[in-house]
N, C-alpha and C positions, 0 to 999 in steps of 0.2 A: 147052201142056201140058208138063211137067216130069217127064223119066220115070226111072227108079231110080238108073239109070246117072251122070246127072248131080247128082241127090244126092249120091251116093257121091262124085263128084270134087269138091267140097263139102264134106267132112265132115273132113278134113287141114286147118289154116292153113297151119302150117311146122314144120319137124323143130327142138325145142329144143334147143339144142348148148350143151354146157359141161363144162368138164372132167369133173365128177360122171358125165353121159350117154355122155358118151368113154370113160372106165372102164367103167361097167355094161353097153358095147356091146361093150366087147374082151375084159373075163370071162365076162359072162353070159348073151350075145348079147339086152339088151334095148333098144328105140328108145324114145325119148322124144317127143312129139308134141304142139304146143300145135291143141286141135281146137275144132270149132262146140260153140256152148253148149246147143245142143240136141241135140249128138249121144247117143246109147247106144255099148252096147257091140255090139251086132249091127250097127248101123251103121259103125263102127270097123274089125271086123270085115271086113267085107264092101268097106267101101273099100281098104283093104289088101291084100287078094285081088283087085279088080280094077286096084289098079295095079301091083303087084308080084309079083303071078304066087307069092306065099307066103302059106302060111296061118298066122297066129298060134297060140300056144297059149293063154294068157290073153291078158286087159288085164283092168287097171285102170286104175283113173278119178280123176283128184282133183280139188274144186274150188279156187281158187285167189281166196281172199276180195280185192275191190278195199281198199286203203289209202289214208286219212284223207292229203291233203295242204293243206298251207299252201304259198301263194303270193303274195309281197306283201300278205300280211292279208286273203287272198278263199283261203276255205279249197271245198276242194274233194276229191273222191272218184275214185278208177279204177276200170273195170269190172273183176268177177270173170269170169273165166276156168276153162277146163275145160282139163288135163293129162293125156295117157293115157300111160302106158306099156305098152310092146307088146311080151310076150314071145316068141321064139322055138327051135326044135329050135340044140341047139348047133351039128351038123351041116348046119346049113342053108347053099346058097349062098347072097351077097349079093355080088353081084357089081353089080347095076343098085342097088341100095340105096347103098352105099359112093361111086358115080358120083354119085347124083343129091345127097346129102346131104353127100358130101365129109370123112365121119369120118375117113379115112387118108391 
């Protein structure tokens, strides 16, 4: 049996890092996050709070359409993917955030 908790540590793959995400985390204090494709946003949510001890203000959600590739003439597809962004209090610390993800 599979109880909520471990859901939740499930619902994060890995923090998307890229210059763009570097910016919007040192202006606007937002995090970027490639997450499960059946996640929500209460899910999101709530994994976030239980591993960082911070509550979100919003998220949003993008889907991330797989793209058409060619390979040696055997064409083939990537999976689509779910994107969240995860906004926060400007005020907020991130002290174990900045450790585990390595932005600074």
């Amino acid at each position: 049996m599979i109880n909520y908790r471990e859901i939740l540590l499930k619902v994060l793959n890995y923090p998307f890092i890229s210059d763009k995400n570097n910016k919007l985390f040192s202006k606007f204090k937002i995090l970027t996050f490639k997450v499960n494709y059946n996640s929500n946003k209460k899910l999101i949510k709530d994994s976030i709070y239980e591993i960082f001890k911070i509550k979100p203000i919003k998220i949003n959600i993008l889907i991330i359409k797989g793209k058409s590739k060619i390979y040696k003439n055997i064409f083939g597809k990537r999976k689509k993917w779910k994107k969240a962004y995860i906004f926060f209090k400007k005020n907020e610390n991130f002290k174990d955030i900045n450790n585990l993800i390595k932005l600074n």
